[in-house]
LOMIRO-327831 format. One line per 5 residues: number of its first residue (from 1); for each residue x, y, z of C-alpha. Coordinates in steps of 0.25 Angstrom, whole numbers, plus 2048, in hexadecimal, padded with zeros to 3 digits. Example, Ala and Ser with C-alpha at 12.3 -4.5 7.8 and 13.67 -1.06 7.14 Angstrom:
<pts>
1 = 831 7EE 81F ~ 837 7FC 81D
</pts>
This chain:
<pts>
1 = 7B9 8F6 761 ~ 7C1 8FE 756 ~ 7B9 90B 751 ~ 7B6 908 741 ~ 7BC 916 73F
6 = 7C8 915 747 ~ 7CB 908 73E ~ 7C9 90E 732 ~ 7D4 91A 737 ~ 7DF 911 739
11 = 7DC 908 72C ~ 7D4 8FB 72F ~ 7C8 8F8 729 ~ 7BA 8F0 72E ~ 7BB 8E6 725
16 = 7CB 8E0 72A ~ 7C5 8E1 738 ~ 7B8 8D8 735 ~ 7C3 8D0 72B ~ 7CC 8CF 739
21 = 7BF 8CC 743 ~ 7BA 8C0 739 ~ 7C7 8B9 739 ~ 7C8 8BB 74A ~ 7BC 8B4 74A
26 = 7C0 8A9 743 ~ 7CC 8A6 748 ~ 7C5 8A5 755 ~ 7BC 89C 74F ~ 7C7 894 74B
31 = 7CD 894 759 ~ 7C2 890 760 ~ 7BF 885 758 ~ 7CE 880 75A ~ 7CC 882 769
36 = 7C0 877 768 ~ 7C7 86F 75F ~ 7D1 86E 76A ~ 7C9 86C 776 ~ 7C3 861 76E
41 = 7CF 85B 76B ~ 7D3 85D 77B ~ 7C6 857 780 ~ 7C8 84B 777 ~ 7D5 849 77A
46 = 7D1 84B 78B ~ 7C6 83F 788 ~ 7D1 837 781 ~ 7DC 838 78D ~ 7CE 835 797
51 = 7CB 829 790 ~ 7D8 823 78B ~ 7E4 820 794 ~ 7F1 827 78C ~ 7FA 81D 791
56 = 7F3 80F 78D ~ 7EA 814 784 ~ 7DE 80C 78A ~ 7D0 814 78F ~ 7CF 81A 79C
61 = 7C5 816 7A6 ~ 7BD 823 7A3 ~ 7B4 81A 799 ~ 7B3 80D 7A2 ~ 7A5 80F 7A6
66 = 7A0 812 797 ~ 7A8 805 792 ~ 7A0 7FD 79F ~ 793 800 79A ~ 794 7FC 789
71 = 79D 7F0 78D ~ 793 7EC 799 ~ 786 7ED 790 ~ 78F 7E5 784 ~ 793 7DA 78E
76 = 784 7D9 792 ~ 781 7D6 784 ~ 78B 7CC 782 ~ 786 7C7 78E ~ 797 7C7 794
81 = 79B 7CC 7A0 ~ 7A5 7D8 7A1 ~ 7B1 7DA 7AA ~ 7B7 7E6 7AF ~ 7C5 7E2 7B3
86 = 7CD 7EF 7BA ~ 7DE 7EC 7BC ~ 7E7 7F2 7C3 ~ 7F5 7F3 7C2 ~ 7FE 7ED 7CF
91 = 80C 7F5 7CE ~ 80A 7FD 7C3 ~ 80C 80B 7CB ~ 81C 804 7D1 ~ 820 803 7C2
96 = 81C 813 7C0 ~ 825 814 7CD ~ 831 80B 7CA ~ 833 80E 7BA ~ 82B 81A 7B8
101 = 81D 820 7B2 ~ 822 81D 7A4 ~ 825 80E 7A6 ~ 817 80C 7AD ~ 80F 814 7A1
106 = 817 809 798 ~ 812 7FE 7A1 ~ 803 805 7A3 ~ 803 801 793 ~ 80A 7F5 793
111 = 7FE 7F0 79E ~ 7F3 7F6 796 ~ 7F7 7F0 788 ~ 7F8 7E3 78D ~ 7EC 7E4 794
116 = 7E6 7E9 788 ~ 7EC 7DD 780 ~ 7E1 7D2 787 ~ 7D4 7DC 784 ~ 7C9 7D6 77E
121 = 7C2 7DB 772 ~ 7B5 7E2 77C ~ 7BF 7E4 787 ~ 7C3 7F3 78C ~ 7D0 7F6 794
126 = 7D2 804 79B ~ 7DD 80B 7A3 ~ 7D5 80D 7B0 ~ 7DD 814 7B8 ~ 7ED 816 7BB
131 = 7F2 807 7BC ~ 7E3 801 7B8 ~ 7DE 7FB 7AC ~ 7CE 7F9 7AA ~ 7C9 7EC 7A2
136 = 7BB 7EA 79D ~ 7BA 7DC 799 ~ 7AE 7D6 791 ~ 7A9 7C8 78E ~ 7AE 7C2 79B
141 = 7A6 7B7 7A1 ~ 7A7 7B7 7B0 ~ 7B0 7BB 7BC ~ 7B9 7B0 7B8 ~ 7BC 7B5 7AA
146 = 7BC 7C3 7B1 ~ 7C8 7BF 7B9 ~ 7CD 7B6 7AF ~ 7CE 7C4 7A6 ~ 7D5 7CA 7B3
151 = 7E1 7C2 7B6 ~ 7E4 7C0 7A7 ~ 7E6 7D0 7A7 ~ 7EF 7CE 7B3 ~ 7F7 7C5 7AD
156 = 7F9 7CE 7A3 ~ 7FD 7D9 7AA ~ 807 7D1 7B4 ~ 811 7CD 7A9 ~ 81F 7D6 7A8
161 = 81E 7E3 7A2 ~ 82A 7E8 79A ~ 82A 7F6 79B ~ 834 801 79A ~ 840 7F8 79D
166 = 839 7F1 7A8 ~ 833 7E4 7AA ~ 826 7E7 7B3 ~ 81B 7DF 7B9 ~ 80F 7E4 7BE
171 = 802 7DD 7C0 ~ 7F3 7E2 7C3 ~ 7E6 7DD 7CA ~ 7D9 7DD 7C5 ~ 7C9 7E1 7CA
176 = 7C0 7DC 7C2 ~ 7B0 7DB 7C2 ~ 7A7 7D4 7B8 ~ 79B 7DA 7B2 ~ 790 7D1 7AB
181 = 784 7DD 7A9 ~ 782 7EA 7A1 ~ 77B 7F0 7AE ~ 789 7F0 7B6 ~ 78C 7FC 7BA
186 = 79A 800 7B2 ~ 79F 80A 7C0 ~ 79C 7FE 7C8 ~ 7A2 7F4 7C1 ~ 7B0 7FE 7C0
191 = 7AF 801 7D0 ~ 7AD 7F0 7D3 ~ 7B7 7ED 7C8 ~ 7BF 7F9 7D2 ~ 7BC 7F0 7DF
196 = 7C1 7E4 7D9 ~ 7CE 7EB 7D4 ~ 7D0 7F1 7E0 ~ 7D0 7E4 7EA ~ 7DA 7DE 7DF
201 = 7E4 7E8 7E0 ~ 7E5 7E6 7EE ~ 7E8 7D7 7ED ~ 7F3 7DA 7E4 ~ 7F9 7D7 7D7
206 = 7F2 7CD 7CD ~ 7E3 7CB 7D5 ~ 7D6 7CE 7CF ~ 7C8 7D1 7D5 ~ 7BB 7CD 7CF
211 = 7B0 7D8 7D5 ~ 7A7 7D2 7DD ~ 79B 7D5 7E4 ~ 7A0 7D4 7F3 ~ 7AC 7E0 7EE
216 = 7A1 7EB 7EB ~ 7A3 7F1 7FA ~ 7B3 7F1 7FA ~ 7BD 7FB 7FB ~ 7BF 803 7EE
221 = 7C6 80E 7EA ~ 7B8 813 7E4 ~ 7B0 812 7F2 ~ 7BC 814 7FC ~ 7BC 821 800
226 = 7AC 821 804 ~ 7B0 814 80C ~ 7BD 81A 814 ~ 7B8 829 815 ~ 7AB 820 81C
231 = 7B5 817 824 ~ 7BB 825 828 ~ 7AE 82C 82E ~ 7AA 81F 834 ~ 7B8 81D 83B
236 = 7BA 80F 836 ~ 7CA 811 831 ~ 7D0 80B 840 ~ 7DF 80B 842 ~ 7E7 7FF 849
241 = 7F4 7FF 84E ~ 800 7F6 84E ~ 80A 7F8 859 ~ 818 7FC 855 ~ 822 7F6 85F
246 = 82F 7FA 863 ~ 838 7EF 863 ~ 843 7F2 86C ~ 839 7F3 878 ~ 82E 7EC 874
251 = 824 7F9 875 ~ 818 7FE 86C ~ 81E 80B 866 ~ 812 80E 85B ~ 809 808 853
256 = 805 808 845 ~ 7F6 80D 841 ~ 7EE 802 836 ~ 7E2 805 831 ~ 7D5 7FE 831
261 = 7C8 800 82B ~ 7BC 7FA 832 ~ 7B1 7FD 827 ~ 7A4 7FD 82C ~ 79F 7F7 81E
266 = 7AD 7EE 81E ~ 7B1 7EA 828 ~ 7C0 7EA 82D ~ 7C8 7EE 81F ~ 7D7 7E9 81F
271 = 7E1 7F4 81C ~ 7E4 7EE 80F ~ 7D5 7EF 807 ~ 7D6 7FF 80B ~ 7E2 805 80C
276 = 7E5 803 7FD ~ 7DA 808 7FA ~ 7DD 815 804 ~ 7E8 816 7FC ~ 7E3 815 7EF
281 = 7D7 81E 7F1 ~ 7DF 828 7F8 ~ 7D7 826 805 ~ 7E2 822 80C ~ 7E2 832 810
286 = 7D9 833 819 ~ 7D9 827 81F ~ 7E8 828 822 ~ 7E6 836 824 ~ 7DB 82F 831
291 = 7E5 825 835 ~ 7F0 82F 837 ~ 7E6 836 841 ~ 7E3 82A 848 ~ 7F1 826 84A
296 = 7F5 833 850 ~ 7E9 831 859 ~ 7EC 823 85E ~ 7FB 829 85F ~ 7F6 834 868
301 = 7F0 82A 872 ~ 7FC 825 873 ~ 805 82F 877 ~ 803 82D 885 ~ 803 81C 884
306 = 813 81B 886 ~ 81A 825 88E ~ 823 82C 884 ~ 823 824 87B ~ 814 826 873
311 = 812 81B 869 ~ 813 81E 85B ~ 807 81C 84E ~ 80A 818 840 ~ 805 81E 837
316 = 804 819 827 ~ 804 823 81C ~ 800 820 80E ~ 807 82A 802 ~ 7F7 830 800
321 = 7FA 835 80E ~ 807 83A 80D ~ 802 843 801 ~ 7F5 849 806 ~ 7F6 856 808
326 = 7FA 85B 816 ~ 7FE 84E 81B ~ 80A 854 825 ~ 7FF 85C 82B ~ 7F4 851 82C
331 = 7FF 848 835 ~ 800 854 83D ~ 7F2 857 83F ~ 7F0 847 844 ~ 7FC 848 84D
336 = 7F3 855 854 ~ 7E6 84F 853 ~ 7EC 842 859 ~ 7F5 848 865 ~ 800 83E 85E
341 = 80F 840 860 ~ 815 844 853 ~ 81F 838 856 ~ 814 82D 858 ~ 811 82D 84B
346 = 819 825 840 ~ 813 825 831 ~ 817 819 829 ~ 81B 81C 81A ~ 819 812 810
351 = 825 813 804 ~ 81A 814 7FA ~ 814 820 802 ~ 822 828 800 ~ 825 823 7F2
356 = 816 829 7EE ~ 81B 837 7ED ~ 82B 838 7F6 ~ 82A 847 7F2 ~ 81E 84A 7FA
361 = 81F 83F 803 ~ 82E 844 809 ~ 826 853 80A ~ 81B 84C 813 ~ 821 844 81B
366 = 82C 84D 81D ~ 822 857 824 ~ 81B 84C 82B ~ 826 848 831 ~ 828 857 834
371 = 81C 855 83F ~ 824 84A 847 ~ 81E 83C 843 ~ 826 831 83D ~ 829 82A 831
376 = 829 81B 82E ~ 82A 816 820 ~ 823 80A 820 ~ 825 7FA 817 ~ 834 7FD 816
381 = 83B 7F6 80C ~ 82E 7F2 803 ~ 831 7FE 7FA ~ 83B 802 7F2 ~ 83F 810 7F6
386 = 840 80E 804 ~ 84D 813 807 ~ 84D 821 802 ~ 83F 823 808 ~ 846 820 816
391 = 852 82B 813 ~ 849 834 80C ~ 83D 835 815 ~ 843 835 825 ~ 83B 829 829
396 = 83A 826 837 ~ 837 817 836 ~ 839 80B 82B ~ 82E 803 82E ~ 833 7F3 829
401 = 829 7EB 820 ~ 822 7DE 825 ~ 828 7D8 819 ~ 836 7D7 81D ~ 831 7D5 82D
406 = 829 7C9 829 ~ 836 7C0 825 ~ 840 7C9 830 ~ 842 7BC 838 ~ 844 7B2 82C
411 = 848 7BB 81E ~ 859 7BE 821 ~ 852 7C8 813 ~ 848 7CF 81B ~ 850 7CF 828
416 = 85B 7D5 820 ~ 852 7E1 81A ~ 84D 7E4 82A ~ 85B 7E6 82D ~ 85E 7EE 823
421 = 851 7F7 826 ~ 854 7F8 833 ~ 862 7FD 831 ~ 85F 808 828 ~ 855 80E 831
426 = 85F 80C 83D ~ 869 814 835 ~ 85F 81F 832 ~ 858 820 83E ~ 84A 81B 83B
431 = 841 811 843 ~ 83F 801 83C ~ 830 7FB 83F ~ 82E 7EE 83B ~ 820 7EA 833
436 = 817 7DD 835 ~ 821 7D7 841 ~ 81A 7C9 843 ~ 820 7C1 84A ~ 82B 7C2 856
441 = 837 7BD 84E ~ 836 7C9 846 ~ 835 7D1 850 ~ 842 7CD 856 ~ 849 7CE 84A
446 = 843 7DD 849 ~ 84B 7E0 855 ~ 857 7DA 853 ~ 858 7DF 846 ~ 857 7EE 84D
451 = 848 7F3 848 ~ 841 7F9 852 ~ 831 7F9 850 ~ 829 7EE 84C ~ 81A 7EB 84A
456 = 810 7DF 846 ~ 80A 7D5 849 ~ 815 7CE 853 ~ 813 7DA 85C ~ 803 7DE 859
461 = 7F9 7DF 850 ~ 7F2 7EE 84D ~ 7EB 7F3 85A ~ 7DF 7FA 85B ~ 7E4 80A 861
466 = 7DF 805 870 ~ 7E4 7F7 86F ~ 7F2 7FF 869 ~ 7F3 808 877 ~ 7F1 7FB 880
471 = 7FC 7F3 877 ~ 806 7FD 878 ~ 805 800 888 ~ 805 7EF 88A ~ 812 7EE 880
476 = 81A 7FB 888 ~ 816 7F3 897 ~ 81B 7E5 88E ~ 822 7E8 881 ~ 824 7DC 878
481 = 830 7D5 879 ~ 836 7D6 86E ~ 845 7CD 86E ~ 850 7CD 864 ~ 859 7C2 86B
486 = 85C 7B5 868 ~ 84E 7AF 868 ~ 848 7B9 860 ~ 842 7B0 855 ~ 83B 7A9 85E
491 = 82D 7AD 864 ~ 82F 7AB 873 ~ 826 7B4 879 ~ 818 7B9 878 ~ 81C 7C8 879
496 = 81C 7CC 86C ~ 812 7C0 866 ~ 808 7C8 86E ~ 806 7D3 864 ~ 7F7 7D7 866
501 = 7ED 7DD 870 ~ 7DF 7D9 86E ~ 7D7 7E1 865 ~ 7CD 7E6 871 ~ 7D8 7EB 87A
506 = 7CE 7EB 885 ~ 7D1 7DC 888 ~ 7E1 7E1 88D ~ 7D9 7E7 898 ~ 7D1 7E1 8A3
511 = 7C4 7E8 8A8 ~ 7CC 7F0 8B4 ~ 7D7 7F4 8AB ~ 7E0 7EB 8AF ~ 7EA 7E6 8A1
516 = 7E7 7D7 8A0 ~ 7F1 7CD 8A5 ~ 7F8 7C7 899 ~ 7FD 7B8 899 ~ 80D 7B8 899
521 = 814 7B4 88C ~ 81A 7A7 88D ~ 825 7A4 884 ~ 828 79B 879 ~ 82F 78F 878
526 = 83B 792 871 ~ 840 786 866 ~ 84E 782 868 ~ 859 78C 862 ~ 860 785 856
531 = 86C 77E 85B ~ 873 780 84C ~ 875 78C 844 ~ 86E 78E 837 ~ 876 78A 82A
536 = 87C 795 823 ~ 877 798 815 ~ 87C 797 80A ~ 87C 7A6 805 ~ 882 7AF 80F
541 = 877 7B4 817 ~ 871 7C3 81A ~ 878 7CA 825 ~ 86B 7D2 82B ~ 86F 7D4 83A
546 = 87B 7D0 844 ~ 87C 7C2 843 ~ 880 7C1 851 ~ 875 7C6 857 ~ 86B 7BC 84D
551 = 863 7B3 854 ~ 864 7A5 853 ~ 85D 79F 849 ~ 84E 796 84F ~ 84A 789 847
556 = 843 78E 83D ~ 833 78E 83F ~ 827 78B 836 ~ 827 793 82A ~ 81C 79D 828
561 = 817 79F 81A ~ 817 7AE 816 ~ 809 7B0 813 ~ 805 7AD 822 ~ 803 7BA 82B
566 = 7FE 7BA 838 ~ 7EE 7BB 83C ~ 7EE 7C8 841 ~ 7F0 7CC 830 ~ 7E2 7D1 831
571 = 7E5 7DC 837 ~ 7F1 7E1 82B ~ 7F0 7F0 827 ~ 7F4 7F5 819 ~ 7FC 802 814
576 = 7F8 811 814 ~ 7F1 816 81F ~ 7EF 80C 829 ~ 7FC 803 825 ~ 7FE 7F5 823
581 = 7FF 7EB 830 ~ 80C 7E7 832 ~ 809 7D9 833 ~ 803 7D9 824 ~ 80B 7D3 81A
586 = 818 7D9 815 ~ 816 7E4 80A ~ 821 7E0 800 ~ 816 7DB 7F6 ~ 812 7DF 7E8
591 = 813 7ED 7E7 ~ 824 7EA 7E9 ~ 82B 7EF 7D9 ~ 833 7E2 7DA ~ 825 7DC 7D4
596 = 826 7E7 7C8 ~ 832 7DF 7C2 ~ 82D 7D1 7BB ~ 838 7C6 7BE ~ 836 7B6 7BE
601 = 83F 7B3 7CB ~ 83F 7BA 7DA ~ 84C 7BE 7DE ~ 854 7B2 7E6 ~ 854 7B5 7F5
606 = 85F 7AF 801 ~ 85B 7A5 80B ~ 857 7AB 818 ~ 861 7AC 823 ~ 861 7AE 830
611 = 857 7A9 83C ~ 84A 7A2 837 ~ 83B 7A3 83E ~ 835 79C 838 ~ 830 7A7 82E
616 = 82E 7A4 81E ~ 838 7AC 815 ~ 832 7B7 80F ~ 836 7BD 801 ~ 840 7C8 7FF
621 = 837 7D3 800 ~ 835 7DB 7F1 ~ 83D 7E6 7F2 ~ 849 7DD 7F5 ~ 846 7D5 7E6
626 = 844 7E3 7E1 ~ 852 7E8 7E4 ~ 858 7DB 7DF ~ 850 7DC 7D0 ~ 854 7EB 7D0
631 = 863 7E6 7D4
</pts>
């Protein structure tokens, strides 16, 4: 503090101090208050930004629940019933990849105005997450109407889009649940609205659920994680196994490893009702994190089966996987715990796990890879990307989609494409398994055609891991006979229509240990060979192997329609960490970007050429229709 005197000697004077302290004072005074006024402002505008969506301009969900309880009390006084109808968007995500972030927030608005256009005057719409709307309907008068209400929107949202140049179609599925008293819970009736959306996703584009009663203990995002860490602690996540066989000698050289929940609650689950919803939830971690450790066991008991030559374990990896932390050292540390050879095991890489993140996914894998395991890149040619992943990524094996195996013996298309797949992993060194073999004629034209593993159904089923070891030792004392010659359409021996072992391999073994005796294979009548050579098409025909070396062509047999699999479809596996069972359906469905582009007419497709057996022409698969619209 400045001595009065001291002051006076070098001229100031109290009062111009005092002056200079009053207007300090309110000039801070004056600053404060701004620094309010601004905070308010910023709070205001925070509350703004959490309850309005800047991109459509409609609410967030952070008011659902306050909106639940007025319009349930109103509806009760009108005596009306109310229904909550969640949509979600099918497809949306593949514009933002194809065309780009600004072409999908354009179509984002384009969806919510229209949907927007069909509000009543009590109804409420809100932007409830990335690629879901929210719409609280009043007035309704029963499920019917509720559903009614549904598929309209749906319409709606199916027709063409014009956006950024483009035309786009999408199309959405919907969850609903009707509430008819003010004493519903609001949370409740958003997590049963949640269970219905959710089972309508999985059945695919254009479907809606109406919530009932009997849904209340299904899967849900909401409840999954209690339900699978439970499942985990209990042990009741099993893994099966389908053989992989080489086709040169007939042998099991591996297996792939499918998961299976047997819930205590449940019951047995199919791959299909959990594994999205592993993916979706992120819980696909640690249960693929457990079925990597169990493989590498099950591989390390079989080191010593075959005599230098220790079967192999597949192994699927979903992208959640791929970018946890620590993931190189995690397959290392099962390799340890497990006393696996790093070459036994093979993990399968979906296209859509590299394309997630290729930046990161090239890092890991490249140091996975570092540890001595292989690579296989699973459902080759559905994507679209497919061919510089291979360059980019040093893949060890190409694994060949059941939807081009299924029509290998009667589609000169698909023939043409396993070919084609086939030589571009001879040139590059890599190893072709085919996916979802069914039947023997398929398998003989896999060999002719030069791939060199197989699996599905014409060879086995899944296996349990003991009913795995006692397959592979029957199949390296008797490998199937697996025959390219001349009668290789036709079925002529039981060797390789004998795919399975009994699920209790106890019944291979007699009481003293003895193997069974097994009834010897007699051979099928064979129909007489064709004494005439097929007319010649008109179009020239598609070259897809020597023709000197084709079989000759049997008469043709029974047509099967495509929608019939074989009875052993219970067992089919899904994606992510178990996989999917190579005899489920082929994989070229709804999420292929042909479907993003509206046209009136499918693009015209040759006659087949070529040997017939009797199997139905399939399609050309999607991303050959894509190339031709982009061409």
């Amino acid at each position: 503090m400045l001595n009065p005197s001291a002051v006076g000697a070098i001229g100031f004077v109290p009062e111009l101090i005092a002056g200079s302290a009053t207007v300090a004072a309110v000039g801070a005074a004056w600053a404060a208050q701004r620094y309010r006024r601004n905070a308010a402002t910023a709070r205001s505008e925070l509350e703004r930004l959490a309850n309005v969506d800047p991109l459509t301009e409609l609410p967030t969900r952070q008011g659902l629940d306050e909106w639940l309880r007025i319009d349930l009390v109103g509806a009760a006084h009108r005596r009306a019933q109310l229904g909550i109808i969640l949509i979600d968007l099918h497809r949306f995500n593949q514009v933002n990849d194809m065309f780009g972030h600004t072409v999908g927030d354009q179509l984002m608005r384009e969806v919510a105005n229209r949907i927007r256009s069909v509000l009543g005057p009590t109804d409420r719409l809100a932007r409830y997450a990335g690629d879901e709307f929210v719409m609280v309907s009043s007035n309704l008068n029963g499920t019917a109407a509720l559903e009614k209400h549904a598929r309209r929107l749906i319409r709606l949202i199916d027709q063409p889009y014009s956006v950024g140049g483009q035309t786009i179609r999408i199309s959405a599925s919907v969850g609903a649940v009707l509430a008819d008293g003010a004493n519903d819970d609001p949370g409740e009736l958003v997590r049963r609205a949640n269970v219905a959306r959710y089972q309508a996703t999985a059945m695919g584009p254009g479907q809606v659920v109406i919530f009932e009663r009997a849904m209340s203990s299904a899967l849900t995002p909401a409840n999954a994680e209690h339900h699978v860490r439970e499942a985990l602690e209990k042990g009741e996540f099993r893994l099966q196994y389908q053989p992989v066989v080489d086709l040169s000698s007939g042998r099991v050289v591996g297996a792939e490893a499918l998961v299976r929940w047997v819930s205590s609650e449940r019951g047995t689950l199919p791959p299909d009702e959990f594994i999205p919803l592993l993916e979706e939830t992120g819980l696909i971690v640690p249960v693929g994190t457990w079925v990597l450790q169990e493989a590498c066991r099950q591989a390390g008991r079989l080191r010593t089966l075959v005599p230098g030559q220790p079967p192999a374990i597949t192994v699927n990896v979903s992208a959640r996987q791929l970018n946890q932390e620590g993931f190189p050292d995690i397959v290392a540390e099962a390799l340890r715990a497990g006393e696996a050879l790093e070459r036994q095991i093979h993990l399968e890489i979906t296209e859509g796990a590299l394309m997630h993140d290729v930046g990161t996914a090239w890092t890991i894998l490249r140091q996975t890879k570092a540890l001595g395991v292989k690579l296989a890149l699973d459902d080759f040619g559905t994507g679209y990307s497919s061919l510089s992943y291979v360059r980019r990524f040093s893949l060890d094996m190409l694994k060949i989609d059941k939807s081009f195996i299924d029509g290998i013996d009667s589609n000169p298309e698909d023939r043409a494409i396993v070919e084609h797949v086939i030589g571009l992993a001879d040139a590059l060194g890599m190893t072709t398994v085919a996916e979802g073999v069914e039947r023997p004629e398929q398998l003989a034209w896999l060999r002719k055609l030069g791939c060199q593993m197989a699996q599905g159904f014409a060879l086995s089923r899944p296996l349990s891991a003991d009913d795995l070891t006692t397959f592979i030792l029957r199949r390296t004392d008797t490998p199937f006979d697996i025959s390219d010659g001349p009668d290789a359409g036709q079925a002529t021996e039981l060797t390789y229509l004998e795919p399975t072992v009994p699920s209790n391999a106890a019944q291979l073994i007699d009481p003293p240990g003895r193997p069974l005796p097994r009834p010897t294979p007699t051979p099928a009548r064979r129909q007489a060979e064709p004494t005439t050579a097929p007319t010649a098409p008109a179009t020239p025909p598609i070259v897809f192997a020597d023709p000197a070396t084709l079989p000759p062509a049997p008469p043709p047999a029974a047509p099967t329609p495509d929608h019939e699999e074989p009875a052993a479809e219970a067992l089919n596996g899904a994606g992510g960490a178990g996989g999917a069972d190579s005899g489920h359906a082929g994989r070229n469905g709804a999420d292929a970007p042909s479907e993003l582009f509206a046209t009136d007419a499918e693009p015209r497709r040759p006659e087949p050429v070529g040997p017939a057996t009797g199997g139905a022409r399939r399609s050309i698969p999607r991303f050959r229709q894509y190339e031709s619209r982009q061409g």
